[in-house]
MIPADREN-135550 format. One line per field, with one value per residue (C-alpha): residue number from 1; x, y, z. Coordinates in pm, 1 decimal, padded with zeros to 6 digits, always signed. Example, Ala and Ser with C-alpha at 12.3 -4.5 7.8 and 13.67 -1.06 7.14 Angstrom:
BEGIN
kollo	(1/2)
xx	(+01230.0/+01367.0)
yy	(-00450.0/-00106.0)
zz	(+00780.0/+00714.0)
***
This chain:
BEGIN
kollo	(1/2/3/4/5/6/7/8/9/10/11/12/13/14/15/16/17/18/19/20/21/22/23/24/25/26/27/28/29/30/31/32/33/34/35/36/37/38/39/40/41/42/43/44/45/46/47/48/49/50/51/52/53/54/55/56/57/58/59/60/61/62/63/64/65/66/67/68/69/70/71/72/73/74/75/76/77/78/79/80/81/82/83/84/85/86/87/88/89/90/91/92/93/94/95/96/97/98/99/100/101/102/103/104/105/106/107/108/109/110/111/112/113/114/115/116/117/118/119/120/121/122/123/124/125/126/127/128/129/130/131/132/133/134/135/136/137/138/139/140/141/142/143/144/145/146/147/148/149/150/151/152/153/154/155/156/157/158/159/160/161/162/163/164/165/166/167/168/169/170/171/172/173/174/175/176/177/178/179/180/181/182/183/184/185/186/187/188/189/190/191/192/193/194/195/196/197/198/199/200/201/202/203/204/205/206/207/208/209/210/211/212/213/214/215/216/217/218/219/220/221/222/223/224/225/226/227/228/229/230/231/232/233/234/235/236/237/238/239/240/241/242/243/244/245/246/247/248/249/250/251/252/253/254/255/256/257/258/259/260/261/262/263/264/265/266/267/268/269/270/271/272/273/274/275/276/277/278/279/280/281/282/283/284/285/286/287/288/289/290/291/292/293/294/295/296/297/298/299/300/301/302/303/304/305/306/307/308/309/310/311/312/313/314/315/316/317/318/319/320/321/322/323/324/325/326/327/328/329/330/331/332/333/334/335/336/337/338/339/340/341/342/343/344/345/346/347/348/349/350/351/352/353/354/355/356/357/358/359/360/361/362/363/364/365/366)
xx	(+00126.0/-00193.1/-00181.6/+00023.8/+00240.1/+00419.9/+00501.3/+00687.8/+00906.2/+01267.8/+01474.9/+01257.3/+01338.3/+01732.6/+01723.9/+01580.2/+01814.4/+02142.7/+01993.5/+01927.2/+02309.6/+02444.1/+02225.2/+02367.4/+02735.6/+02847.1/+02633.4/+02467.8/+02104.3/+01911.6/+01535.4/+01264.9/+00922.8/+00651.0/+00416.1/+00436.2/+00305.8/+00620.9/+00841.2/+00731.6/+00716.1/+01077.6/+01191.4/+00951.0/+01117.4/+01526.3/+01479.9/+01708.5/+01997.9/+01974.9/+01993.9/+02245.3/+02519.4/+02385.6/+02038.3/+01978.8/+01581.9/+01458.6/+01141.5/+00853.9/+00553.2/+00318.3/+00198.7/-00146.2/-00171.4/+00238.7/+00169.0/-00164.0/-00009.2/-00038.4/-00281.2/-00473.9/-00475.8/-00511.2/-00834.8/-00970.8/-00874.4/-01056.7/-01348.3/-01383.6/-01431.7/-01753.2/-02057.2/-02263.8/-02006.0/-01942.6/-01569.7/-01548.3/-01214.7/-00998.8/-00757.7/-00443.8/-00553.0/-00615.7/-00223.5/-00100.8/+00032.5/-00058.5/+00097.4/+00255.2/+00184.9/-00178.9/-00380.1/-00737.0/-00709.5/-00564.6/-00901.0/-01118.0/-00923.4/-01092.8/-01440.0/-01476.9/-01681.3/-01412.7/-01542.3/-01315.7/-01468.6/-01361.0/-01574.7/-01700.1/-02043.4/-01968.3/-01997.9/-02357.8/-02448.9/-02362.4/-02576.6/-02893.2/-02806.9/-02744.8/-03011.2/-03001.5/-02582.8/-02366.4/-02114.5/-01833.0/-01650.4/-01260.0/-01143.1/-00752.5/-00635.4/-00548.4/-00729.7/-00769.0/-00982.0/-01127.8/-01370.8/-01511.2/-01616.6/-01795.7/-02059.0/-02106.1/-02220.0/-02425.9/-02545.1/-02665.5/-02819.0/-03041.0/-03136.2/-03192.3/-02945.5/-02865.7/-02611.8/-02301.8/-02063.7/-01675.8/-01414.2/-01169.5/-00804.4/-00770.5/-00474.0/-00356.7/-00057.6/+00130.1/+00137.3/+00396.9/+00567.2/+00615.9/+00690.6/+00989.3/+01167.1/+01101.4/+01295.9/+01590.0/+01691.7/+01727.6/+01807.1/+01646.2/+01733.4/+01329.1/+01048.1/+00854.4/+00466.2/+00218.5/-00030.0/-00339.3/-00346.8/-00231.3/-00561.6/-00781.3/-00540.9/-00418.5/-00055.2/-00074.3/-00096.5/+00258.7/+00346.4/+00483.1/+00760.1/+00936.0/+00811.9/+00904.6/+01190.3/+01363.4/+01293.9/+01133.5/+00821.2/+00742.0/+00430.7/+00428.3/+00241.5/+00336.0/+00475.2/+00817.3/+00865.5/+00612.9/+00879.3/+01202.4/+01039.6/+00955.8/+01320.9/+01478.0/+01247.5/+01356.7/+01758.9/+01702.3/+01557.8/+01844.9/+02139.9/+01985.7/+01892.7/+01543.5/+01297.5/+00945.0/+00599.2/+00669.1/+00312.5/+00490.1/+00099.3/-00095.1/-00286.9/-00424.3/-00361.1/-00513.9/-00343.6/-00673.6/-00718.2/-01090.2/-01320.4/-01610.0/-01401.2/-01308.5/-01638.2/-01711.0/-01421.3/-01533.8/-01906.6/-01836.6/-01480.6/-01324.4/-00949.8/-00795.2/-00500.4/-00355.1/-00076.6/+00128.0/+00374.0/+00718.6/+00587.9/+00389.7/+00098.5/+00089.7/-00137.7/-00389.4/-00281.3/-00639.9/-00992.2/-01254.3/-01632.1/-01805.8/-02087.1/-02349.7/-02248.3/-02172.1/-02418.1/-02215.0/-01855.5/-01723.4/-01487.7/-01800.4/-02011.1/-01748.2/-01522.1/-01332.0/-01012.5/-00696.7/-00379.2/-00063.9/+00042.5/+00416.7/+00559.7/+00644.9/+01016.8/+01287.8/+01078.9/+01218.3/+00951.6/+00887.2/+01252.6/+01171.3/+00849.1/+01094.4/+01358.2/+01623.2/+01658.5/+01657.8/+01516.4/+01753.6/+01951.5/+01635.0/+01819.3/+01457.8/+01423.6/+01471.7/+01507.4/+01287.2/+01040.0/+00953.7/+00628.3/+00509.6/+00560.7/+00582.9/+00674.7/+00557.5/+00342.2/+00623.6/+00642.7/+00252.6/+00118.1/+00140.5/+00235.8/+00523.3/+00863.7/+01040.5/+00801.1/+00906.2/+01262.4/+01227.0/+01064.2/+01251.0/+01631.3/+01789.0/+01561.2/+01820.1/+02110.2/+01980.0)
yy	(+02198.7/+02117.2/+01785.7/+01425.7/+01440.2/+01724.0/+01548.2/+01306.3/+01564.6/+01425.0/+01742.1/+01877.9/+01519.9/+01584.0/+01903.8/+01859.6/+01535.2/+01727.0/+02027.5/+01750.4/+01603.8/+01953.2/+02054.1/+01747.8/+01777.7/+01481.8/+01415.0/+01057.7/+01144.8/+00840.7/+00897.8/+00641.8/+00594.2/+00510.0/+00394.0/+00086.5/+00303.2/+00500.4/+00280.6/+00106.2/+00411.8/+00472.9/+00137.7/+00191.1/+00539.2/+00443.7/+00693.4/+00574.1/+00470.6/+00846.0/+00972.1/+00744.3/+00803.9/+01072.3/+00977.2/+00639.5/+00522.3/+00287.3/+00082.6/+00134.1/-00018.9/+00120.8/-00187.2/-00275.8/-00640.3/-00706.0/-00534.2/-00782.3/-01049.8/-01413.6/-01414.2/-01202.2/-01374.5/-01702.7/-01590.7/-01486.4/-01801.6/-02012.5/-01768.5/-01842.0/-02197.3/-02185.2/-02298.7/-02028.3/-01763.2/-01626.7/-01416.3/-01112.1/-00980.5/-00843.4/-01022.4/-00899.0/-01088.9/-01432.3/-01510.2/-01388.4/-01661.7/-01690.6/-01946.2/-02292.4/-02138.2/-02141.5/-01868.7/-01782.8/-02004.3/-02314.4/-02234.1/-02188.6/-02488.3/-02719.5/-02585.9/-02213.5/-01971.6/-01728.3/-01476.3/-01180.4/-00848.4/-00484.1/-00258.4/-00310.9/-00257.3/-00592.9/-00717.8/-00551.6/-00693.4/-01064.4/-01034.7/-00869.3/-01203.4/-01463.4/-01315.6/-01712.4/-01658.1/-01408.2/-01206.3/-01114.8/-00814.3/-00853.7/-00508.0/-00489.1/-00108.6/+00245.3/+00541.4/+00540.7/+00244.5/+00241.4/+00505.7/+00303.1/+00004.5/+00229.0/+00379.7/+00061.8/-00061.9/+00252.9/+00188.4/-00142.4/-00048.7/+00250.0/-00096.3/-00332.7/-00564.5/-00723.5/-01032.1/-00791.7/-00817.6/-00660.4/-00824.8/-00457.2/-00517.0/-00171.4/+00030.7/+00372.8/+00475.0/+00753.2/+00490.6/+00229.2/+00561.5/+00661.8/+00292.9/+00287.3/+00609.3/+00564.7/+00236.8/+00354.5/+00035.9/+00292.1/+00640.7/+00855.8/+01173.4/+01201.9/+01016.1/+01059.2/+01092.0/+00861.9/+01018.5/+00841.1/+00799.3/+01185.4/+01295.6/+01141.7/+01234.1/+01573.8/+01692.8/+01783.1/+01455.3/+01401.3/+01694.3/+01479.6/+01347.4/+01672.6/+01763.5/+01482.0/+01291.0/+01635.0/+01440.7/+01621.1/+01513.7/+01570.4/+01424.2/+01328.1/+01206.5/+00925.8/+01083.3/+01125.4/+01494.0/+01510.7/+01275.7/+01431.3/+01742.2/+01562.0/+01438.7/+01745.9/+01927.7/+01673.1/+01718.0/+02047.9/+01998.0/+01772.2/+01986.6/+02297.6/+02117.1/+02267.0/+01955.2/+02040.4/+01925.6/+01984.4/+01930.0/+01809.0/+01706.0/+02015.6/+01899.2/+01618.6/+01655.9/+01960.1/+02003.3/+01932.3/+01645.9/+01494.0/+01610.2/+01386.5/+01099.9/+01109.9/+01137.2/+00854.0/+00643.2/+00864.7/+00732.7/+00365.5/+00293.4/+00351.9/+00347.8/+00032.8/-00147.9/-00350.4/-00616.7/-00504.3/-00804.2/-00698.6/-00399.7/-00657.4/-00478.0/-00118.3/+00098.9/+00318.7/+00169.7/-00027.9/+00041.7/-00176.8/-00162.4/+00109.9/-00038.7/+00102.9/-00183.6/-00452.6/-00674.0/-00606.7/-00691.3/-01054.5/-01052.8/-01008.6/-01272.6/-01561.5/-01623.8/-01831.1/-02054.9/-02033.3/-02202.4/-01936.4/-01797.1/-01866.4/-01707.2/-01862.4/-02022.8/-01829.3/-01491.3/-01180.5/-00948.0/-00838.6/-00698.9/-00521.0/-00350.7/-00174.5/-00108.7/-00279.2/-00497.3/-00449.8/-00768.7/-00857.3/-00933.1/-01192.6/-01528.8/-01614.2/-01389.2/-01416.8/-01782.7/-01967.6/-01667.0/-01541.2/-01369.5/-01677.1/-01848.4/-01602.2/-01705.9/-01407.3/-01072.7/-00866.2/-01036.0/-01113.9/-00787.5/-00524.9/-00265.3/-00489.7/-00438.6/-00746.7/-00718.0/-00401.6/-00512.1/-00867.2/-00649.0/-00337.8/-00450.8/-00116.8/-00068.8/-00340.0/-00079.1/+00194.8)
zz	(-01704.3/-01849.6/-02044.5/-01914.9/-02188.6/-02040.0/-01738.7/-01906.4/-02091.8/-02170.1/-02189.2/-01844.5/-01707.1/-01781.6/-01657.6/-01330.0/-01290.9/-01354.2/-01071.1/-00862.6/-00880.8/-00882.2/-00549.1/-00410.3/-00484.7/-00417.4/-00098.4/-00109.7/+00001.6/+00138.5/+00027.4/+00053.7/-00144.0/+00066.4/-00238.6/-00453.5/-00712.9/-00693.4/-00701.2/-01004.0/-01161.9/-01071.9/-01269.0/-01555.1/-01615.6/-01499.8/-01226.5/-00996.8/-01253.8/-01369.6/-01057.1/-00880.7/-00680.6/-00503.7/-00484.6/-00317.9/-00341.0/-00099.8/-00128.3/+00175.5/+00293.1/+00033.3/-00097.5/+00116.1/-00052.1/+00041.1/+00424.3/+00461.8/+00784.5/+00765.5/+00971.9/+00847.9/+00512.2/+00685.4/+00840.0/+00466.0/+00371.7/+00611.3/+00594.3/+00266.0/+00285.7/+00504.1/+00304.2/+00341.8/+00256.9/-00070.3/-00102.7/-00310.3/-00358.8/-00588.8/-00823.8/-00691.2/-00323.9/-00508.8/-00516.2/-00191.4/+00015.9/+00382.4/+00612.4/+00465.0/+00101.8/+00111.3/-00112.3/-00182.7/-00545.9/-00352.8/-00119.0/-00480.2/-00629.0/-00343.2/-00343.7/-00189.5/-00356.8/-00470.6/-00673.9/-00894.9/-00860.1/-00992.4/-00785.9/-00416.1/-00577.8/-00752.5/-00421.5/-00350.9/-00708.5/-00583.9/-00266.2/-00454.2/-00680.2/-00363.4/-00117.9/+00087.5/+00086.5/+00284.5/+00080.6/+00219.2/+00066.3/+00124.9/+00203.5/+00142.9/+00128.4/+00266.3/+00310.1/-00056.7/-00113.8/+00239.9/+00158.3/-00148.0/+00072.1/+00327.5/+00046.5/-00026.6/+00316.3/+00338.0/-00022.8/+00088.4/+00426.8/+00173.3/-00048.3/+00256.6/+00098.0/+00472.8/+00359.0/+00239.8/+00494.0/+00490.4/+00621.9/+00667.7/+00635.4/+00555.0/+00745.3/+00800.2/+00649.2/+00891.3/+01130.6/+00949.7/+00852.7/+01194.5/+01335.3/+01040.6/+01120.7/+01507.6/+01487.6/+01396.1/+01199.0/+00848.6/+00834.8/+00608.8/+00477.2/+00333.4/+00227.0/-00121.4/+00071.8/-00121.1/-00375.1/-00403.3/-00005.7/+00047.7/-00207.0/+00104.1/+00375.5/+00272.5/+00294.9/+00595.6/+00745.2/+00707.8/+00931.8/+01202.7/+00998.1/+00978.6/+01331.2/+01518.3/+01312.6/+01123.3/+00812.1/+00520.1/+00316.1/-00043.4/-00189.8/-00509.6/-00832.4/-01052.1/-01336.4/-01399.2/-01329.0/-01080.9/-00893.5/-00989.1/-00841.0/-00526.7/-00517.5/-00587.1/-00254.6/-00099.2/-00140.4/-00097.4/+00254.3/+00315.5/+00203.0/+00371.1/+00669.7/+00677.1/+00661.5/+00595.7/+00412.0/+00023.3/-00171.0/-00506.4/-00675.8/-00602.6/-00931.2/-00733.1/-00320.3/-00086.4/+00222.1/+00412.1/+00182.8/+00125.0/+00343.0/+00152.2/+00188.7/+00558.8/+00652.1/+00502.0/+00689.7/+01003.9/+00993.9/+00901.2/+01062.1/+01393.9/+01420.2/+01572.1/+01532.3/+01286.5/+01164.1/+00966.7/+00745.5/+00815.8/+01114.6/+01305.4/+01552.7/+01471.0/+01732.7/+01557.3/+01226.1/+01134.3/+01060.6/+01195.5/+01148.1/+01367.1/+01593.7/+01373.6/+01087.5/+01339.8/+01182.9/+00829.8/+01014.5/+00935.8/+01264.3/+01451.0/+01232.8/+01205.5/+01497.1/+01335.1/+01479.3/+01267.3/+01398.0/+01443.7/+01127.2/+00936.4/+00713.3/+00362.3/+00424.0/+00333.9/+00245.8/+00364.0/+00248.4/+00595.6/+00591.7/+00195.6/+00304.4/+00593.2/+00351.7/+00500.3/+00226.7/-00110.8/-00295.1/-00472.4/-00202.2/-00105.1/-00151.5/-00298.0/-00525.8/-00927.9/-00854.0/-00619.0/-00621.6/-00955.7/-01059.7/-01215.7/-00903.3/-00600.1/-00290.6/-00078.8/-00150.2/-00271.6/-00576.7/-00651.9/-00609.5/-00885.7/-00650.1/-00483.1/-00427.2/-00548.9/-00889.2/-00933.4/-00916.5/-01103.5/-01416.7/-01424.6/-01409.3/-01414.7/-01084.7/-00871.4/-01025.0/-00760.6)
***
């Protein structure tokens, strides 16, 4: 298929639903979606009401604003209020509650220079502009936005820019995917692999799922039939028993991945751990600034005190980004927590869970 409209064909669509119900004859087949992407995708296009009973979709950890801890966020938060630190982030960060409610815009609201960006470069643009400040690049993201902040710091160590600094949230994804099925809390029959991420990673980076848990893997693109074809590999592996790596977005994802792009993460990042909201510490599941860009890492710069992290009261986002809740069954959600007035992550981010649910009702019929 050469053009996006074909990807979205109806009659294709109906077609590869009914195979998919037929292949799994009346088996109920337990699949979950690792991306946030995906799984608004699956409410915007009724996915799961077309393909329910016998396909049951679960919502994963995907969501690298929703999976940012407390902490974490309560660091950025206090960071930001220093005087001689200026924040670049992105919008979807400006909402996110850390502990007792508090977000970058309450920190903005009483003084901290907050600023909105759209590119990482933005954030090289405000130090050229604030040469007697230090701007500090929020970097919130997997392997897919990861490499984007790293040219950057190499783009401003070419320019002798020295006052961009990153503060690197980022996080690995296989790790949270092999922490969920290793827990045995859920059992899943096979997990839609993430896109975006998988372009950087390659297919083959999900080889240990199969491997190691006997649970099959098909990557998959955004587009309707690109994931009705990723769910109908995926039954297949389940009904035959026979659990392997499906690459369901060839159009997009190599099985080696980006080499370009890893080397980039390889010469500015080493591989540490990371807190994950609702996983907690995850070994080998963070990136932190390699030695080389010390002077450029705001952990290093700003050893800052923050008091132990909370939760927001009542949120069980933790428990959504695992999948063993679905948010609707939140006692928060649709009522106390609303996108207008989120109470946790899942519901401010674009790629969250409970927004997904709140906005596309036929997705809480899955």
């Amino acid at each position: 298929m050469k053009y996006i409209d074909e990807y979205r064909d109806p009659t294709k669509a109906q077609q590869l639903v009914a195979q998919i119900k037929c292949l799994a004859h009346g088996r109920r087949v337990r699949l979950m979606e690792f991306c946030g992407g995906h799984t608004h995708a699956i409410g915007r296009y009724g996915l799961g009401r077309l393909l329910a009973p016998e396909v049951e979709l679960l919502s994963g950890p995907g969501c690298p604003v929703c999976v940012t801890s407390a902490s974490d966020l309560d660091y950025a938060i206090a960071l930001a209020g220093l005087p001689d630190v200026l924040l670049a982030t992105f919008g979807d960060m400006l909402r996110v509650p850390g502990s007792r409610g508090r977000t970058l815009q309450h920190a903005r609201g009483e003084g901290a220079d907050v600023r909105l960006i759209y590119s990482p470069l933005d954030a090289l643009a405000l130090a050229e502009a604030h040469p007697e400040r230090r701007v500090v690049l929020l970097g919130v993201g997997f392997e897919t936005t990861a490499p984007g902040m790293a040219a950057t710091l190499l783009q401003a160590e070419a320019q002798g820019v020295p006052n961009l600094a990153l503060l690197s949230l980022h996080k690995l994804t296989p790790p949270a995917m092999r922490a969920i099925l290793g827990s045995g809390e859920i059992q899943l029959d096979g997990v839609i692999g993430p896109g975006h991420v998988s372009t950087v990673t390659g297919s083959e980076a999900w080889r240990f799922v199969p491997d190691e848990f006997g649970v099959g893997v098909a990557v998959s693109g955004f587009e309707p039939l690109d994931m009705l074809q990723a769910i109908y590999a995926l039954v297949q592996m389940a009904v035959s028993g026979e659990p392997r790596v499906e690459n369901s977005y060839a159009r997009g994802v190599q099985p080696e991945g980006n080499r370009a792009a890893q080397a980039l993460l390889a010469r500015c990042f080493v591989v540490d751990e990371g807190e994950w909201r609702g996983l907690g510490r995850l070994p080998a599941s963070g990136l932190r600034l390699a030695e080389a860009l010390r002077q450029r890492d705001a952990r290093a710069l700003y050893d800052l005190a923050v008091a132990p992290a909370a939760e927001p009261a009542g949120c069980r986002c933790g428990d959504v980004l695992r999948g063993a809740l679905r948010p609707e069954a939140c006692p928060l959600f649709g009522t106390a927590c609303t996108p207008r007035n989120p109470v946790g992550p899942c519901m401010v981010s674009a790629e969250g869970s409970c927004a997904a649910h709140y906005r596309y009702a036929e997705v809480a019929e899955r």
